[in-house]
C-alpha positions as CSV (number, residue, x, y, z in Angstrom):
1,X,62.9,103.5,98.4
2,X,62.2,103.9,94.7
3,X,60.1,107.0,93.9
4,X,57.3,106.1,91.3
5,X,57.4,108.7,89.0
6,X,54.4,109.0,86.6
7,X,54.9,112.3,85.2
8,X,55.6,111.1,81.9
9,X,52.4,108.7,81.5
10,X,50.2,110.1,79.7
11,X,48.0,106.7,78.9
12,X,47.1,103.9,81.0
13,X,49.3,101.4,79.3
14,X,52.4,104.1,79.8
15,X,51.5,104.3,83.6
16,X,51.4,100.6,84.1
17,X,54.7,100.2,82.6
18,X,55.7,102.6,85.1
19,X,54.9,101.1,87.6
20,X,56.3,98.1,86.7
21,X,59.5,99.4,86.5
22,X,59.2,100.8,89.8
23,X,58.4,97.4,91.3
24,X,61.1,95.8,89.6
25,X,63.7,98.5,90.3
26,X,62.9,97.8,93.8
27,X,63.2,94.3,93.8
28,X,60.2,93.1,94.6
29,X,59.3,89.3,94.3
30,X,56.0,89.4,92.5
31,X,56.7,93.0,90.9
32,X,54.8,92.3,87.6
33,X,51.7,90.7,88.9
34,X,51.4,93.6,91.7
35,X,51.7,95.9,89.2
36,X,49.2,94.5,86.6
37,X,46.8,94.0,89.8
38,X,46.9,97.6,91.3
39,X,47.1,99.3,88.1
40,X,43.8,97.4,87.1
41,X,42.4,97.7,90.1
42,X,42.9,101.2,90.3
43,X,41.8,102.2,87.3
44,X,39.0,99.9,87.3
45,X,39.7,97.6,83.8
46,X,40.9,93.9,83.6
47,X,44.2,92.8,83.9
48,X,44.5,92.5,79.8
49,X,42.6,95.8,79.4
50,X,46.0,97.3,80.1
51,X,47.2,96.1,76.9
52,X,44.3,96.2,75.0
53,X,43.0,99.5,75.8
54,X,46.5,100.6,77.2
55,X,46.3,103.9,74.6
56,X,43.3,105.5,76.7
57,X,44.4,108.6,78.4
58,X,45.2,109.3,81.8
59,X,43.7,112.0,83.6
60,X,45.7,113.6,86.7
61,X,43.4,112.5,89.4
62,X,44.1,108.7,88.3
63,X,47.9,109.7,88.1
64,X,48.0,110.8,91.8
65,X,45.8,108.3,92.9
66,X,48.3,105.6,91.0
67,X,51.1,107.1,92.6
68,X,50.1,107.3,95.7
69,X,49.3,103.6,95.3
70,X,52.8,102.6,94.5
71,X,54.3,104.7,97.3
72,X,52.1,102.3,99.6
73,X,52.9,99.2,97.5
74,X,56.5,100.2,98.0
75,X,56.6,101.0,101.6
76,X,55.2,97.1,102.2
77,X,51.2,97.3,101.9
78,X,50.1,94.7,100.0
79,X,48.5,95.2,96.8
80,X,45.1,93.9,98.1
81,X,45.1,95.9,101.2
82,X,45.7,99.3,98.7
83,X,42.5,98.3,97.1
84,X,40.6,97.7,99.7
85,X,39.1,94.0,98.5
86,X,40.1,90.8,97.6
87,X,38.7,87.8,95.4
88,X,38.0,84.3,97.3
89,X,36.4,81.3,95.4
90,X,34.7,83.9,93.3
91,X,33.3,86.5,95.7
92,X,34.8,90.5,96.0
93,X,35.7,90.2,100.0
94,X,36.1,93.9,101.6
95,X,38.9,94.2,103.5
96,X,39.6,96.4,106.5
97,X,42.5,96.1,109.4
98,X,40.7,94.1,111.4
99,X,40.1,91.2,108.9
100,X,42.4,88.8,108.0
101,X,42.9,88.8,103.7
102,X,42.1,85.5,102.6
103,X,44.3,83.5,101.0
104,X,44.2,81.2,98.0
105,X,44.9,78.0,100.6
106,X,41.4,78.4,102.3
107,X,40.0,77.4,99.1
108,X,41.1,74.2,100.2
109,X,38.4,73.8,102.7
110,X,35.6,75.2,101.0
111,X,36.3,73.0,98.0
112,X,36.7,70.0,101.4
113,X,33.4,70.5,102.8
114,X,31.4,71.6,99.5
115,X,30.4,67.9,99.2
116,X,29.0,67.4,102.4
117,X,27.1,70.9,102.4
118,X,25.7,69.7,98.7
119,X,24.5,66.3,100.4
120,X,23.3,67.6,103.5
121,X,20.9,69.9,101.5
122,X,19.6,67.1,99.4
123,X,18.8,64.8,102.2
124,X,17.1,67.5,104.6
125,X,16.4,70.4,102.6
126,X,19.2,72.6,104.5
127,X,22.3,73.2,106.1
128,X,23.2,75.0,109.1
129,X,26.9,76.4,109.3
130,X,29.1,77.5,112.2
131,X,32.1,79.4,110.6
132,X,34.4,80.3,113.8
133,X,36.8,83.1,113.7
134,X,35.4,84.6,110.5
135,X,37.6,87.7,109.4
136,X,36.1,88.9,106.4
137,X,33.6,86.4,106.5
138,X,35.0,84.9,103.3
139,X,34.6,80.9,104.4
140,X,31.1,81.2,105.3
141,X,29.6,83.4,102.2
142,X,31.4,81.0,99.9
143,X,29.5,78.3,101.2
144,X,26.4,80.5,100.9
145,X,27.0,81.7,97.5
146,X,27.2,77.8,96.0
147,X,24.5,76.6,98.4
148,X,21.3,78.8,98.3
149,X,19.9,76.1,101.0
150,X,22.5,77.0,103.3
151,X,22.7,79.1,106.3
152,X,25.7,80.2,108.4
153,X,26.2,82.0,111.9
154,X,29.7,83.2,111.9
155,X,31.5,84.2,115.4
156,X,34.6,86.4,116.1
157,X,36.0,87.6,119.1
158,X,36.7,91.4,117.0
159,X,33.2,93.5,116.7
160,X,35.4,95.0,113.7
161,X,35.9,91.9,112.3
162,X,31.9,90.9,112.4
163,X,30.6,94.1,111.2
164,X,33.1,93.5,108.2
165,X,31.2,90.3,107.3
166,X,27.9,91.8,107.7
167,X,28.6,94.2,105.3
168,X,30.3,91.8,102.9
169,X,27.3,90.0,103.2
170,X,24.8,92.6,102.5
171,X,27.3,93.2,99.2
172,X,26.7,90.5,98.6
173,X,23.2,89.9,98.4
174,X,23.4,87.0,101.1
175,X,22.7,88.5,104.2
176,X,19.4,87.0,104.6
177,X,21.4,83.5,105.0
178,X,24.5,85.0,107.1
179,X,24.3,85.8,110.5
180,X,27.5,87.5,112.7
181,X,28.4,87.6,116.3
182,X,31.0,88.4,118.7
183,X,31.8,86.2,120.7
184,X,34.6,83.5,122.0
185,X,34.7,80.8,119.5
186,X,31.3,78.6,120.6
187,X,30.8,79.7,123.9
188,X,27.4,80.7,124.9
189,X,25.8,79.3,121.8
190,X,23.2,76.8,122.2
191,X,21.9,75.9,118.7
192,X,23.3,72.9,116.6
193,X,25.0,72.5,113.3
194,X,25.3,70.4,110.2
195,X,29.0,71.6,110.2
196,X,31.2,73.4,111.8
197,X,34.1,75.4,109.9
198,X,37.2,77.4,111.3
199,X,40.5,78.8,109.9
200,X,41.8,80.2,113.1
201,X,44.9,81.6,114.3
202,X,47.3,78.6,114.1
203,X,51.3,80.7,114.0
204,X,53.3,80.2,117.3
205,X,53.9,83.5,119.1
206,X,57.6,83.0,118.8
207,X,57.3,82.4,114.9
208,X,55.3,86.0,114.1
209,X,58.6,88.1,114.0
210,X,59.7,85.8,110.5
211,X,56.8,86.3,109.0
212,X,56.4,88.6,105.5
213,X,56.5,92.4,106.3
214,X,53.2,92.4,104.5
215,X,51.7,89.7,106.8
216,X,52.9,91.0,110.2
217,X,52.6,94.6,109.6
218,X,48.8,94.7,107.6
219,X,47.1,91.4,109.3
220,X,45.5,91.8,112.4
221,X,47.4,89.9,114.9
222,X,44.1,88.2,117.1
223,X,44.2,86.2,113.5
224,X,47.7,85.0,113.3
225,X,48.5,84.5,116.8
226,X,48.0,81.0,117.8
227,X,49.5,81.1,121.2
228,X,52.9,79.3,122.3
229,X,52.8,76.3,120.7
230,X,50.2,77.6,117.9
231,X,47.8,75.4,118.7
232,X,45.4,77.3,121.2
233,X,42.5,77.9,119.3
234,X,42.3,74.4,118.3
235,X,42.0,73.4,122.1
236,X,39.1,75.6,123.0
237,X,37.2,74.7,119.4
238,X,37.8,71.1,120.1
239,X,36.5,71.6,123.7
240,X,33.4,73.0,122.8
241,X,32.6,72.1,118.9
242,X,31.2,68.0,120.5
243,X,27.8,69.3,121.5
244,X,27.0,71.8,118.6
245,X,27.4,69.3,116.2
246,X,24.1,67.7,114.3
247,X,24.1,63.9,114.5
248,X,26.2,62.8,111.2
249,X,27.5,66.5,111.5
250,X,31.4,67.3,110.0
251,X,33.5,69.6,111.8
252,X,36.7,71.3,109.6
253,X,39.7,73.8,110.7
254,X,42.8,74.8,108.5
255,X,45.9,73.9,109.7
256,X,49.5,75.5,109.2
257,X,52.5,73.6,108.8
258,X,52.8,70.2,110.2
259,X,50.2,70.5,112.5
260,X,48.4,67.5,111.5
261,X,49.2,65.3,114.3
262,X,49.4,67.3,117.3
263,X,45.5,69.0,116.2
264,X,44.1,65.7,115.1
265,X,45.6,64.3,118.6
266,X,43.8,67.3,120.6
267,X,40.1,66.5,118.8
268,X,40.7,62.7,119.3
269,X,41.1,63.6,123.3
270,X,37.9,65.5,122.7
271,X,35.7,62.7,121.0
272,X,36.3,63.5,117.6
273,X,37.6,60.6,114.6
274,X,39.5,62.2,111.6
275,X,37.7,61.5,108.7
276,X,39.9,63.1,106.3
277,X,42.8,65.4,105.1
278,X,42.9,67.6,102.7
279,X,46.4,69.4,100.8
280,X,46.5,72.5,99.7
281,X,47.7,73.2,95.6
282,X,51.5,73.1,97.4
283,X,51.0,69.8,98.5
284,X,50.8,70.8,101.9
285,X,48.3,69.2,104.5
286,X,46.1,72.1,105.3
287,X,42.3,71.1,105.9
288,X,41.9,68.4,108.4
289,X,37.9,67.0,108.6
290,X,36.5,65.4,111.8
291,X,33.3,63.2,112.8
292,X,32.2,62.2,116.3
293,X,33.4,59.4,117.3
294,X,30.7,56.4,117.5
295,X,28.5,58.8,116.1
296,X,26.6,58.1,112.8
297,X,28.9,58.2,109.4
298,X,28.6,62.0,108.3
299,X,26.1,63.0,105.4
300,X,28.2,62.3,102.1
301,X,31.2,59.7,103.1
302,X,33.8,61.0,100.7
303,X,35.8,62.3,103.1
């Protein structure tokens, strides 16, 4: 492994440059973004700060703490994980092990369902959300943050997991809005929602040994592992999501890989009409929306 060596930095510019060639000497794919991103991060400036301000000195405390940093970074961590937090559709998510880092893809369903939130609020004054298998809560306060109307009750099986949210929401300033559970998906829960919203563990067992060092090693794996065939979450959601929906309620889960068909087949056995799909910026299909079937046409039909 390369040894960072930041003896000779004696500005923040110098010790990002640094690091840089520490990332790169070690081959790593994104090596210039993770070191603009944890050398910002660390030092608490903005990415272009570095360059603009890069002549400001560099005390020894930041030097250890910046080489320390790269030593993780090096070893696998991901840049993210080092800091401690990570952005999602605007919001500063805490991480810890038990919460899954959001990723740029579930923006795809909060951008999905922002529609239907927005129209549900202006025909009844509110919307109540279910966001299943919450992590760092990130799906749920997003929805929050752009809908002051809203309300959400998240549920995850990890008591880790849930405090996590809680205190993301209190961060936040939303926690009057955001409730947090444990609990198994939507078991035991008697109220009713306007929608229903769930990123769950969707890998096959067998396909968790090829994933990224950084995935497998710093994600928990009740998040990733979707049982045999990937698609056992989906089965229990579908199975219980039919009588905690609102009348003209939406119900919408992320999906990996082609999984379309075989999760749209499962809710269709469970009452549920697709309503639409939703691809990702990689032109994947990775947000799949559902209404009752028979049911009234859900609030805001552009889906």
């Amino acid at each position: 492994m390369t040894k960072p060596d930041l003896a000779a930095a004696g500005t923040i510019g110098e010790a990002w440059l640094a690091l840089r060639a520490a990332f790169r000497a070690a081959d790593l794919d994104t090596a210039d973004l993770d070191a603009r991103l944890l050398a910002a991060g660390m030092m608490g400036v903005e990415p272009h700060e570095l360059a603009t301000g890069g002549d400001a000195p560099l005390n020894p405390t930041l030097r250890q703490r910046l080489e320390q940093a790269a030593r993780d970074r090096l070893s696998g961590m991901p840049v993210h994980r080092i800091l401690g937090a990570r952005e999602f559709y605007g919001l500063t998510l805490a991480l810890t092990p038990a919460t899954l880092e959001p990723r740029p893809d579930t923006e795809t369903l909060i951008d999905a369902v922002l529609p239907f939130v927005r129209s549900t609020v202006a025909a009844k004054g509110a919307c109540s959300i279910a966001d299943l298998g919450i992590g760092t809560g990130a799906i749920g306060l997003a929805l929050l943050a752009e809908c002051p109307q809203a309300r959400c009750l998240g549920v995850d099986v990890s008591a880790d997991a849930v405090a996590a949210a809680l205190q993301n929401a209190r961060s936040l300033g939303l926690s009057a809005r955001y409730e947090a559970v444990t609990g198994d998906w939507l078991t035991g829960i008697k109220a009713r929602f306007d929608l229903i919203v769930s990123n769950p563990p969707y890998i096959p067992t067998a396909d968790l040994a090829s994933l990224a060092r950084e995935v497998v090693e710093h994600d928990p794996m009740l998040a990733l592992d979707g049982g045999p065939d990937g698609l056992a979450a989906y089965r229990a959601i579908a199975a219980q999501a039919a009588g905690r929906l609102e009348a003209g309620g939406l119900l919408a889960v992320e999906i990996g890989i082609r999984q379309k068909d075989p999760v749209t087949a499962l809710f269709a056995a469970c009452g549920f009409e697709l309503a639409g799909v939703r691809a990702d910026l990689g032109g994947v299909d990775r947000v799949l929306l559902f209404k009752s079937q028979g049911g009234p046409q859900a609030i805001g039909g552009d889906f």
